[in-house]
C-alpha positions, 0 to 999 in steps of 0.5 A, a space after each residue: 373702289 366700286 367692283 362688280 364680280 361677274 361669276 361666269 356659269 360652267 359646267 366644270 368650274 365652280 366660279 362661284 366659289 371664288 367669286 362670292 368669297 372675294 366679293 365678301 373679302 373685298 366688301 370687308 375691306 372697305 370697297 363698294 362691291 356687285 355680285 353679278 351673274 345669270 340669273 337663278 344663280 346667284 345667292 343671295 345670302 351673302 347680303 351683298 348687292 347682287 344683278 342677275 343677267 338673262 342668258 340672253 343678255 346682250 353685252 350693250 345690256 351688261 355694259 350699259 348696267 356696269 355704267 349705270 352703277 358708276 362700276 370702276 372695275 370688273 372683276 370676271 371669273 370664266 365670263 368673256 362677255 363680261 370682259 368685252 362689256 367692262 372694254 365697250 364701257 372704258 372700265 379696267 377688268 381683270 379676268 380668272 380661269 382655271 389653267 387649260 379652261 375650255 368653253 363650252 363654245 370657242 371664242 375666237 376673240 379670247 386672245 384680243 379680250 385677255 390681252 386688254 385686261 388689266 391682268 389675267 389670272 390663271 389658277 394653276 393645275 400643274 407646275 409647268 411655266 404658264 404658257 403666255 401665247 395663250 394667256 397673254 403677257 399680263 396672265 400670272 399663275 395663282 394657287 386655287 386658294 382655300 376658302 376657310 371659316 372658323 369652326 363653331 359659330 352657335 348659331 346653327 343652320 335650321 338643317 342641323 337638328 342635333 347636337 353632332 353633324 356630317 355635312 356631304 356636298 356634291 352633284 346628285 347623280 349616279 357619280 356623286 355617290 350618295 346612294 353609298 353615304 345612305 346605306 352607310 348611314 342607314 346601318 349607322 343612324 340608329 346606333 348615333 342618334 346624337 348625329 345628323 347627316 346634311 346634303 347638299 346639293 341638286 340633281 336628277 338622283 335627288 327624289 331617289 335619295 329623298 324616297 330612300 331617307 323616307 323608305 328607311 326611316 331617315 328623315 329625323 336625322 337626315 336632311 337634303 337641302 339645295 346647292 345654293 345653300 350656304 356653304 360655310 355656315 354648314 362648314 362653320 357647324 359641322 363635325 365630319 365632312 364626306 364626299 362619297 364621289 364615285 368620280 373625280 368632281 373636283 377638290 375646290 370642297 374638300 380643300 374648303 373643309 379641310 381648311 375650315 378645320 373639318 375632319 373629311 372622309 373621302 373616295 379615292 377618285 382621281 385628285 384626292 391624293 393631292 390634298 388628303 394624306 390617309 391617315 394623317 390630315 384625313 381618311 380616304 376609302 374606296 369609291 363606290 364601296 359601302 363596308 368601307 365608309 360605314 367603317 370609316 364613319 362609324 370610327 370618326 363619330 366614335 373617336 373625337 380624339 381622332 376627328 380633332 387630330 385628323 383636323 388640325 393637319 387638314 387645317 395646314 392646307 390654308 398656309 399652302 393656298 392662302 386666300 390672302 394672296 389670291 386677294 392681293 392679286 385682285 386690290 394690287 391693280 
């Protein structure tokens, strides 16, 4: 089977994510498989075929691409414009969003596109019945599933220049917090000099924390590295993960860590009691609070029996949200 996975671009969902982990897990599987998206930002790590799209791409232009490469389904996250251009070429699509999604702009034609995909796919945010005037009678509900790597490939990331590593992923703005995780580290650094701190990440704070690392004489043990980096193989390396949020910016990362065996040290924003039990699969700590998370840090460098402990419970969450039925879903139709 030929897919092309449109990864649609919102502000408030990382399509990305699960876009790029299907694509590899189909690819695996035996199938002809396109990553396609906007352009700039689709990575290009994965080494699958990718197409990028201008944002002014017309639909004639997407359909007349998935017909050019003999495409026989679309598989689109939060991207209408590539259903409607999988429909104008005759080709069966199947459509994902998370539950109660808003575009940025209405669609008014959403219901008619849903209604002639082959299935839609809604990633569940509550437990209530999945309400089919708005998705269809075709839409199924699905676990946002984890997203998982074995631990430890020794081939490490250029970025990861000592022997222990923490990785921190998110925005870099005021609410992501990385102000706090640097002067944590910043009091941390010289007593570990074993350990080395990665960020990744893009946004307007990034030259204020790149002056602080300098200012602070960080820079032999920390590093910035852009948001299209490679995720997993950071996860594949790492020993903690952080995410310093001062606000909720989603879970999709710490539930990817925690699958991926990875002890996480988290803020108590909104959405993070749902995955980290405190104590028991994970630390969390008050946001925006430096004493607290240098503490906390200081103790999983310090203490491996806890880092492993903590790990192994934070591994459970894959069996909660397998990525083998999230898969399934896809292959089935």
């Amino acid at each position: 089977m030929k897919y092309i996975i449109f990864v649609g671009n919102h502000k408030t969902f990382s399509a990305l994510r699960l876009g790029v982990r299907l694509a590899q897990v189909l690819a695996w599987n035996g199938n002809d498989v396109i990553l396609a998206g906007a352009k700039g930002k689709i990575p290009h790590y994965t080494g699958l075929k990718t197409i990028e799209f201008s944002p002014s791409a017309t639909i004639k232009k997407l359909t007349d691409t998935f017909v050019k490469e003999g495409v026989e389904k679309v598989i689109s996250f939060v991207s209408l414009p590539a259903c409607e251009a999988a429909a104008g070429g005759k080709i069966p699509y199947l459509y994902c969003e998370p539950e109660n999604f808003k575009e940025d702009k209405a669609v008014r034609t959403k219901k008619t596109i849903l209604k002639k995909a082959k299935k839609v796919m809604v990633l569940a945010q509550t437990e209530k019945p999945l309400d089919k005037k708005i998705y269809g009678a075709n839409a199924v509900r699905v676990s946002n599933p984890a997203v998982w790597v074995e631990h430890f490939n020794h081939h490490r990331p250029d970025c990861f220049k000592k022997e222990n590593n923490i990785l921190a992923f998110g925005k870099l703005t005021k609410s992501g917090g990385f102000d706090v995780l640097l002067k944590t580290w910043a009091r941390l650094a010289p007593a570990h000099t074993s350990w080395h701190l990665t960020i990744v990440g893009d946004g307007p704070s990034k030259t204020s924390l790149n002056k602080f690392i300098e200012k602070n004489h960080l820079s032999g043990s920390t590093q910035i590295v852009p948001a299209s980096s490679d995720i997993y193989s950071l996860m594949r390396n790492a020993d903690i993960y952080v995410n310093p949020a001062r606000e909720a910016q989603g879970t999709e990362d710490i539930l990817d860590a925690m699958a991926s065996k990875l002890p996480v040290l988290v803020t108590d924003v909104a959405g993070v009691d749902e995955l980290v039990v405190n104590g028991v699969n994970g630390l969390i700590v008050n946001a925006a609070e430096e004493e607290p998370l240098t503490i906390a840090l200081d103790e999983l460098m310090v203490n491996w029996g806890k880092r492993v402990g903590l790990a192994v419970e934070a591994s459970r969450l894959k069996e909660r949200y397998p990525l083998e039925v999230f898969v399934a879903f896809f292959e089935q139709d």
